[in-house]
N, C-alpha and C positions, 0 to 999 in steps of 0.2 A: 449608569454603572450596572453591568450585569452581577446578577448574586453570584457568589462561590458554587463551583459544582457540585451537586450532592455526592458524598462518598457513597460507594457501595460496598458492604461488606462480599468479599470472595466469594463467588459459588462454591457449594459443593460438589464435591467430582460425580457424585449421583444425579447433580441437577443439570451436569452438561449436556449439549446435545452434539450428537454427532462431528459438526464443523470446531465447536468447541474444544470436544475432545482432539481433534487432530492439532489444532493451534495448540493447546494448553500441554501436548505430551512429547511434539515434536524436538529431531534432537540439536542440540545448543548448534551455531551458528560454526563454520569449520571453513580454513584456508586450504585449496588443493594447489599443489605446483604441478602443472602440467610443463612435462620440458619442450612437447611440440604442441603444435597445431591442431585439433583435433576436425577444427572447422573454423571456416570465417567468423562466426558469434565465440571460436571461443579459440581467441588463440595461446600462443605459449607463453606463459607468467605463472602469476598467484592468481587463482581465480575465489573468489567468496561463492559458498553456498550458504546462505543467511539462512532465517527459519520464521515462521510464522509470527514469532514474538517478536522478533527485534524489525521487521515488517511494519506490526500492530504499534511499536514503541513510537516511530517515524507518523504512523496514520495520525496520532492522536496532538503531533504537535503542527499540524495544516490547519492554518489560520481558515478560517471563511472568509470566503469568497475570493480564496487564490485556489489553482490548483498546482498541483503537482507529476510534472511527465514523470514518463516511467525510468528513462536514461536518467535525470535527477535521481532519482529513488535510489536507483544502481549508482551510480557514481558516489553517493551519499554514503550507501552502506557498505562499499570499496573503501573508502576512506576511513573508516571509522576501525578497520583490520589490517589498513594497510597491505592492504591489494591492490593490484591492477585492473581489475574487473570482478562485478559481480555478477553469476550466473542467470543469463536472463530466463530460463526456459522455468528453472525453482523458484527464481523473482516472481514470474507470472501467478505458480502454481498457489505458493503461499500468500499470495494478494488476494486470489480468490477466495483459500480459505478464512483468512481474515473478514471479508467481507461478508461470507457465509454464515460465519462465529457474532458478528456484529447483530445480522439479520436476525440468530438464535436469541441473540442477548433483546434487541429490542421486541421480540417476543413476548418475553418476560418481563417488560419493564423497563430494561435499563437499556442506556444511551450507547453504548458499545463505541466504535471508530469510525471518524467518516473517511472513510473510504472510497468513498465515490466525488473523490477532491485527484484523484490520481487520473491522468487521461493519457492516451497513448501519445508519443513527441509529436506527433501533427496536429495535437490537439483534438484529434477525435475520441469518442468513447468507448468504451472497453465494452465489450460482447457478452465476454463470460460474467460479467458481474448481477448478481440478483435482480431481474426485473430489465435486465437488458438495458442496451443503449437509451432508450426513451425516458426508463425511472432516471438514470442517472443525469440524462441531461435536467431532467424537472430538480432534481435533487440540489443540482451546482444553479439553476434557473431562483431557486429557493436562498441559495447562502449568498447571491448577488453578483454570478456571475455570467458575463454575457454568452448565450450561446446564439450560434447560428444554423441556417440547418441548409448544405448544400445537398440538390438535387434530393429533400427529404432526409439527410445523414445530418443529427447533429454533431457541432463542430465549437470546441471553444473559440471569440471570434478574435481575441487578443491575446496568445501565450506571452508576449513580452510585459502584457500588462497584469495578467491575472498568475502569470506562472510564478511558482516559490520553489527557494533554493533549500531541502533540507540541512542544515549546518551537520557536523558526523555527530552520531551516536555516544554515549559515556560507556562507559566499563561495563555497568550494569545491562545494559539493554539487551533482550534476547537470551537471558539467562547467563 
């Protein structure tokens, strides 16, 4: 049985660092109705722009050694506004900062989000995330899960087996 996670008392807004800051001040999670099309990735509905924290909320409840595609993530945090889609371009931006906020935080000590549990739907690894595709495959290689590396690209090697479905978000999340 693993022991209970240790709490951390809240940083100070003095003691943030830069990725922090942008997570921690970012503004609450908002519905847009586009009445047309504006593009293939975003067509005419309700579209979610979520936010850094209700992002971070989802990162922190990915079991080990599953991960999480990024279509899940989006569909996840659709659901939880009752929208039709959420905006993948802000999805991307605030995963990065999340993951940057995390890197700050295990700087200091503390355990931050695993965030490098999230892989793009083909199962490959995300580029932009700290330490590039290679930390993160060791990282998911670390919580048990299989990777593979075509032509040198690591690759999760079973999304049916490893992949997780986030259930939607509660009231609270994302401020």
């Amino acid at each position: 049985m693993k022991p209970a996670p240790k709490k951390w008392a809240p940083l100070a807004p003095e003691a943030w660092g830069p990725a922090i800051t942008k997570r921690e001040t970012a503004p609450a999670p908002k519905v847009e109705v586009l009445a047309v099309a504006k593009a293939p990735n975003y067509p005419a509905g309700r579209m979610l722009i979520s936010s850094p924290l209700e992002i971070n909320a989802v990162l922190e409840r990915i079991p080990e050694g599953r991960v999480l595609p990024m279509a899940d993530l989006r569909f996840s945090l659709a659901k939880s506004h009752k929208a039709d889609y959420t905006c993948p371009l802000t999805t991307g931006i605030f995963l990065r900062i999340c993951a940057e906020a995390t890197e700050e935080e295990r700087a200091m000590g503390r355990p931050g989000v695993p965030y490098w549990r999230v892989v793009r739907d083909d199962g490959d690894m995300i580029d932009k995330f700290p330490g590039g595709v290679e930390a993160q495959a060791k990282k998911l290689e670390r919580d048990g899960v299989e990777i593979f590396r075509l032509r040198g690209t690591p690759k999760v090697s079973d999304l049916e087996h490893f992949g997780w479905r986030a259930p939607p978000l509660g009231k609270k999340a994302g401020k």
